[in-house]
C-alpha positions as CSV (number, residue, x, y, z in Angstrom):
1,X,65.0,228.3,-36.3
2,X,62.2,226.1,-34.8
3,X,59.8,223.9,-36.3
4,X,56.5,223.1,-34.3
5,X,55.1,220.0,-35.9
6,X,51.7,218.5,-34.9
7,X,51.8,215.7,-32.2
8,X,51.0,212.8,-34.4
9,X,50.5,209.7,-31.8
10,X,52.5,207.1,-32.5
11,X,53.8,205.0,-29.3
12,X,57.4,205.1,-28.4
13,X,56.8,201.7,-27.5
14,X,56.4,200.4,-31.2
15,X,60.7,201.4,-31.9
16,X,62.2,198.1,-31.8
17,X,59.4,196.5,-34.2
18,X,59.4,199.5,-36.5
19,X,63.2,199.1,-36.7
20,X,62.7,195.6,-37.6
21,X,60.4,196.5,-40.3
22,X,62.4,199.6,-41.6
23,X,65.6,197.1,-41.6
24,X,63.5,195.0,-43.8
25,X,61.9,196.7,-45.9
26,X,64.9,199.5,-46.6
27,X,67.7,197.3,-47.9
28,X,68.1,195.4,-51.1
29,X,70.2,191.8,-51.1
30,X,72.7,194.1,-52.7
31,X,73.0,196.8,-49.8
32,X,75.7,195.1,-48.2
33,X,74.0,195.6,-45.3
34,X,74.2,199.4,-45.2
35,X,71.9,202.0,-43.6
36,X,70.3,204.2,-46.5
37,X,71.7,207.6,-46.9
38,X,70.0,210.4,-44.7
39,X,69.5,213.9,-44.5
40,X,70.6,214.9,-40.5
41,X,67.1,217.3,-39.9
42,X,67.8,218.3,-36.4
43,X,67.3,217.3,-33.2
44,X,64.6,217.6,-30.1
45,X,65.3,219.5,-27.2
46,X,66.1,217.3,-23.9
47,X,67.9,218.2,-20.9
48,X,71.4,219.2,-20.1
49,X,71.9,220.6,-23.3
50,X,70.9,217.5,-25.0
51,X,68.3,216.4,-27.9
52,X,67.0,213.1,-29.9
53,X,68.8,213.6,-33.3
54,X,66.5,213.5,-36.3
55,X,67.3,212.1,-39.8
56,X,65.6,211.3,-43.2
57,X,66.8,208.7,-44.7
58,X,66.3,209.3,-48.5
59,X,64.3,206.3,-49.2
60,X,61.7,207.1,-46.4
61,X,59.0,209.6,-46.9
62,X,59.4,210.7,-43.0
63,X,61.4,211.6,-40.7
64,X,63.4,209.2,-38.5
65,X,64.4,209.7,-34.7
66,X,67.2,208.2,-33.3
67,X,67.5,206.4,-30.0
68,X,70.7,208.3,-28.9
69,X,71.2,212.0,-27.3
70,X,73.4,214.9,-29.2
71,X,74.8,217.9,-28.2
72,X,72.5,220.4,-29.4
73,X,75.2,223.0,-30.1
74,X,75.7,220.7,-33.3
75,X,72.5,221.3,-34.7
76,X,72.1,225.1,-33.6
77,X,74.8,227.6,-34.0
78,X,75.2,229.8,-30.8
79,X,73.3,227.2,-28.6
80,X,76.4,227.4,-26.6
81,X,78.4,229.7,-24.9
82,X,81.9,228.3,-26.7
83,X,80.4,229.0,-30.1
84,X,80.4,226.1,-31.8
85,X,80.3,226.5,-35.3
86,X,79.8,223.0,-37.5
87,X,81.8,223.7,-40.7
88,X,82.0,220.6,-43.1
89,X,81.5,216.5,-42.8
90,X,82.7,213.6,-44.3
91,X,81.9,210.2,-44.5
92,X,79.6,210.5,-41.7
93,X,82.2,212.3,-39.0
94,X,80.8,216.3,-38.4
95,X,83.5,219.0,-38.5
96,X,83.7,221.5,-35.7
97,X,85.3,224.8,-34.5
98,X,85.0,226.7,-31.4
99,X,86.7,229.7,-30.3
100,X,90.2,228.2,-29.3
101,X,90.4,227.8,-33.1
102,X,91.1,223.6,-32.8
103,X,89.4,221.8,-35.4
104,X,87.6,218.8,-34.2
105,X,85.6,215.9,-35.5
106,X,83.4,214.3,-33.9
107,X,80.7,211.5,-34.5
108,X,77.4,212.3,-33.1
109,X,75.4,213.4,-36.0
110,X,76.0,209.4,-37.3
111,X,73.2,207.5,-36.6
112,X,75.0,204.3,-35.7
113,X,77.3,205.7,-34.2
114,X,77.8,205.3,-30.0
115,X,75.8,207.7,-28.5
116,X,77.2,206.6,-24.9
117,X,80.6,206.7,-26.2
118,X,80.9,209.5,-28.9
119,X,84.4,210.1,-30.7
120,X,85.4,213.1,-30.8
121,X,89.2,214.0,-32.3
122,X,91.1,217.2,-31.6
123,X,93.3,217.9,-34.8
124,X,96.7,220.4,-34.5
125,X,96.0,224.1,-34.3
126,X,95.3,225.7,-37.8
127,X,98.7,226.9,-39.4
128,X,98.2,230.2,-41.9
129,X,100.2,230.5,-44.6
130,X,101.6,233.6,-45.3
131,X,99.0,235.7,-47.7
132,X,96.5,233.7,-46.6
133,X,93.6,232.8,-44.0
134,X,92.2,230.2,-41.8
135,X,89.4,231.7,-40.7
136,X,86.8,230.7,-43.1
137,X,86.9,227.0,-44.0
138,X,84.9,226.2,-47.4
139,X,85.0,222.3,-46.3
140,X,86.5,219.0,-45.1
141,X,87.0,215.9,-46.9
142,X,88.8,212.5,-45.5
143,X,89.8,209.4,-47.2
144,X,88.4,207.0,-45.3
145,X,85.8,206.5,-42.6
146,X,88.1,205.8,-39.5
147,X,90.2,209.1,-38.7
148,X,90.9,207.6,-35.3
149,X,92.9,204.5,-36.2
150,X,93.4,204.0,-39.6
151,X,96.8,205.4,-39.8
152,X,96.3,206.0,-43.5
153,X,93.6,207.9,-43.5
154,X,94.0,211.6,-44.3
155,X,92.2,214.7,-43.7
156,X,91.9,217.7,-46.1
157,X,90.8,221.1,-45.4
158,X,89.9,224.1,-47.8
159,X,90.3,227.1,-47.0
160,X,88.9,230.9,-48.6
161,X,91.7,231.4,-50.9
162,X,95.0,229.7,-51.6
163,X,95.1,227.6,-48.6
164,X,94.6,223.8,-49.0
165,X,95.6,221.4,-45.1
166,X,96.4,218.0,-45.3
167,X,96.9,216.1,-41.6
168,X,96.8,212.5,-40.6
169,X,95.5,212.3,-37.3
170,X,96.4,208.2,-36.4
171,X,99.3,208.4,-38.8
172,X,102.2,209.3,-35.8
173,X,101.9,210.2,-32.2
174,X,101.9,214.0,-32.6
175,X,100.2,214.7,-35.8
176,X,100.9,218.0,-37.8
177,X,99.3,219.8,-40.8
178,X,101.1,220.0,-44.2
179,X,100.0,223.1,-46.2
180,X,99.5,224.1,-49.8
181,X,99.5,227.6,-51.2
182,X,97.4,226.8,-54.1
183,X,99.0,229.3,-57.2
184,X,96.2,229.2,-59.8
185,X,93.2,231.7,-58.5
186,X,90.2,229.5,-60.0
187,X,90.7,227.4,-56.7
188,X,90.7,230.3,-54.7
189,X,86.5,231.4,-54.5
190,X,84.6,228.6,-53.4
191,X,86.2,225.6,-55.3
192,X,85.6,222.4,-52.8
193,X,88.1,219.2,-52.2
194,X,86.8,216.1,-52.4
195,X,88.6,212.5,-52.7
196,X,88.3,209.7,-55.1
197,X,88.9,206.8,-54.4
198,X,89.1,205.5,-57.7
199,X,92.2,207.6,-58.5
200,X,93.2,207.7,-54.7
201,X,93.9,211.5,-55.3
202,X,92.1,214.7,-53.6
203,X,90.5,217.0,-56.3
204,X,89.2,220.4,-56.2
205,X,86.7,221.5,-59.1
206,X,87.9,225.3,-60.1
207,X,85.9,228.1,-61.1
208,X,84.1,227.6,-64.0
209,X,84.5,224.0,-64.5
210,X,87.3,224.0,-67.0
211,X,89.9,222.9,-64.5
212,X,90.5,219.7,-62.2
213,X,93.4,220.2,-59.3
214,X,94.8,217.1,-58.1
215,X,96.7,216.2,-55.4
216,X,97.9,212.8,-54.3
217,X,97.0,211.2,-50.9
218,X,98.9,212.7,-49.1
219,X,102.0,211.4,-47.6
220,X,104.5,213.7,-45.8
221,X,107.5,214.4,-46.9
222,X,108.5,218.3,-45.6
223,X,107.0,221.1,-44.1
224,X,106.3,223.4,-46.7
225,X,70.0,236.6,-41.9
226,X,70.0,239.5,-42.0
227,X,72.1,241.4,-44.2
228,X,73.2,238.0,-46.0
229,X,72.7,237.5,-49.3
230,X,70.7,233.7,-50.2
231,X,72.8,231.5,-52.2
232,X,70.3,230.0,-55.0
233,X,70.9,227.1,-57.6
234,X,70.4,228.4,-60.8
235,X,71.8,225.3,-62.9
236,X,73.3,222.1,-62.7
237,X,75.4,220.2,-64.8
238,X,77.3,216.8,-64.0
239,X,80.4,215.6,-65.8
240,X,82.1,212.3,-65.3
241,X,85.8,211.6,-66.0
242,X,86.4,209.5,-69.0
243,X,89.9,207.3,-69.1
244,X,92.2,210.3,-69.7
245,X,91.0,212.2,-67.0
246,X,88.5,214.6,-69.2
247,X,85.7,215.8,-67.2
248,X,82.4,214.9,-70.2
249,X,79.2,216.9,-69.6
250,X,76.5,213.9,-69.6
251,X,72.7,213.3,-68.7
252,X,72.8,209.8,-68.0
253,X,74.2,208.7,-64.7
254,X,72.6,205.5,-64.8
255,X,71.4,203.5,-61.5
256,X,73.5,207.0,-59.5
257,X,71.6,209.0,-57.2
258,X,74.1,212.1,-56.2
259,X,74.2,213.7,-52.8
260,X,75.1,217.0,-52.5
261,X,75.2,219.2,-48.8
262,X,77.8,220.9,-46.9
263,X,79.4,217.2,-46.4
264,X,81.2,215.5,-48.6
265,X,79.6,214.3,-52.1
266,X,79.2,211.0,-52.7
267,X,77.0,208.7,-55.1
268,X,75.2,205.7,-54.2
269,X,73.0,202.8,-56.6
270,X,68.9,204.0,-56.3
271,X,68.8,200.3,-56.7
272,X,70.5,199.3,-53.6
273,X,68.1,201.5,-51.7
274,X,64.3,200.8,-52.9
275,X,61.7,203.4,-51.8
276,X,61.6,206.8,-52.0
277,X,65.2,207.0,-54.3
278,X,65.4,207.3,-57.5
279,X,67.8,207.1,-60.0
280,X,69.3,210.2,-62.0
281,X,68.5,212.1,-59.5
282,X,70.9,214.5,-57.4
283,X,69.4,215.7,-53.9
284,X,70.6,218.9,-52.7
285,X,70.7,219.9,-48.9
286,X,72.8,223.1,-48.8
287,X,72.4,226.5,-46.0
288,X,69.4,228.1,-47.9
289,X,67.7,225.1,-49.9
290,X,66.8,221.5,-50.4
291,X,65.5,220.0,-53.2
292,X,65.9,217.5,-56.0
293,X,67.1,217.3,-59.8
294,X,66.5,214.8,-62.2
295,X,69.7,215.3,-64.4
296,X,68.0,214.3,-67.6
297,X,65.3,217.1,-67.1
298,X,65.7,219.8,-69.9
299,X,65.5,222.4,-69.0
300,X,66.7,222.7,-65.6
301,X,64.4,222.5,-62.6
302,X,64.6,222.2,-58.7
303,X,62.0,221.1,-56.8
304,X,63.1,222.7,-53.9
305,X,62.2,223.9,-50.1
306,X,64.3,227.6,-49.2
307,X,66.2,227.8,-46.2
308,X,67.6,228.2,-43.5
309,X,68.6,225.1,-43.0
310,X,71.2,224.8,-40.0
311,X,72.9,221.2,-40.2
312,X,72.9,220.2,-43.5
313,X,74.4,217.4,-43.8
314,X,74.1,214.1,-45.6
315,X,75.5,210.9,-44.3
316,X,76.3,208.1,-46.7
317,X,75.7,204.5,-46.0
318,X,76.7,203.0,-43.2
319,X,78.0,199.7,-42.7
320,X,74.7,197.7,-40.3
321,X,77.5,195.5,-38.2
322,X,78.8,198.8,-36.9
323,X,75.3,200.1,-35.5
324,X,75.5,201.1,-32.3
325,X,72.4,203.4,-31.8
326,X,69.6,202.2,-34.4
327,X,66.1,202.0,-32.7
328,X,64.3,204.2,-34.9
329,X,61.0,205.4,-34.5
330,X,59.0,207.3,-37.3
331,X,56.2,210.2,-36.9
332,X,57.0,210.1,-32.9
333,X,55.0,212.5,-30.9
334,X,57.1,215.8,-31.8
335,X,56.6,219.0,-30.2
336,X,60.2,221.3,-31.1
337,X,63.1,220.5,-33.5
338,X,65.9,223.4,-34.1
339,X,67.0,222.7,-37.7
């Protein structure tokens, strides 16, 4: 969909200074030197199939436009004639399909990220177990940030159903995936993988909540609109692990502010990030909303904004030394962003 926003008059001439002052002013002593986390909100409309990518960075009140060009097929489905359908992110790399059924990540939707030189890395052809299906993916989830030459780095996929991928695509010259048929059906709906680092495991929340999957990082060993119905949050309950590996229903995340969107969760210190982020608070950016809970609010509420919302994704912070695109500009004159 389109968004026609007011021109609001601010100079393009002001980015390097207002990046200055955003570096400044965003970042605590205990950042590490990290960009904030950010919303990805679209992108303006250029030429060649192009467009400025937009973020909010969730201790700004505004939007953010970043001084590099995107393929706008990544922030509008059916902007192209390959169909290219963005299905899952991870620590800051965008998942993609298109018709010749190779799963691809690539890096354009992260704001330091090269925008002259984006990554983009073809994984094997999809594999289908028999009983099962490839065709709908519920979501991606790495264990580290450098799928292209960390050889150790691992990437899941879930699938609708059984079907749970593991490939390492810098981990040998012709990478393969290794599959799991998943036996228990509680994984099997909507359940999503994610990976701790702490335990250095993948885990997959089943249905209901009663029951963690685990599955260690991976290392190979054998071959083994209309019409749609609007997904809503009703409730929301976090848990955290205790020392035996019991999930604990609690209120109290401390200095945690929890991001949750199509990509992969993560959590990062409020405190680490003054401004607009607050602590206890879990942001949501999924398809049909986006909105904000304070877990310590009883009873439940959502201050939320419906749908649809085409790219959402969050990005987790990025490390400042690895910036490669980061004059930023805020309130530019806008006239069309497809979000």
């Amino acid at each position: 969909m389109s968004l026609f926003l007011s021109r609001l008059g601010v100079r393009r001439s002001s980015s390097v200074s207002l990046l200055l002052l955003l570096l400044s002013n965003a970042f605590s002593t205990n950042s590490l030197r990290q960009t904030p986390p950010c919303s990805i909100m679209g992108a303006i409309p250029s030429e060649n199939g192009l467009g400025t990518l937009s973020v909010a960075y969730a201790n700004l009140p505004s939007w953010s436009l970043v001084d590099k060009f995107i393929p706008m097929e990544l922030v509008f489905n059916g902007y192209d004639d390959e169909k290219t359908l963005t299905i899952g992110a991870s620590h800051g790399w965008i998942a993609t399909l298109k018709e010749d059924g190779i799963l691809r990540l690539v890096d354009d939707l992260n704001p330091v990220a090269s925008g002259a030189n984006p990554k983009r890395i073809p994984l094997p052809p999809l594999v289908t177990l028999p009983h099962c299906q490839t065709n709908i993916i519920t979501n991606v989830s790495m264990s580290s940030s450098h799928p292209e030459d960390d050889e150790d780095c691992v990437v899941a996929v879930k699938f609708l159903g059984p079907q749970l991928s593991f490939c390492k695509p810098a981990g040998q010259s012709k990478p393969e995936w290794t599959n799991i048929k998943i036996e228990n059906p509680c994984f099997f709906s909507s359940s999503r993988v994610m990976y701790s680092e702490k335990d250095n495991m993948f885990r997959i929340l089943g249905s209901g909540g009663h029951l963690i999957g685990s599955w260690p990082h991976y290392k190979k060993t054998a071959k083994n609109e209309e019409g749609v119905d609007i997904m809503k949050t009703e409730f929301l309950m976090v848990f955290k692990l205790d020392d035996e590996g019991n999930a604990v229903y609690t209120q109290d995340m401390g200095d945690l502010a929890m991001f949750l969107s199509m990509s992969e969760p993560f959590c990062v210190p409020a405190s680490f990030f003054p401004g607009s982020m607050y602590r206890n608070n879990v942001i949501i950016y999924d398809y049909d909303e986006m909105g904000i809970v304070d877990v310590s609010d009883i009873p439940f509420y959502l201050h939320s904004v419906s749908g649809p919302h085409s790219v959402p994704y969050q990005i987790p912070p990025q490390d400042i030394e690895n910036c490669f695109a980061c004059f930023l500009w805020r309130n530019p004159s806008l006239e069309t962003i497809y979000f």
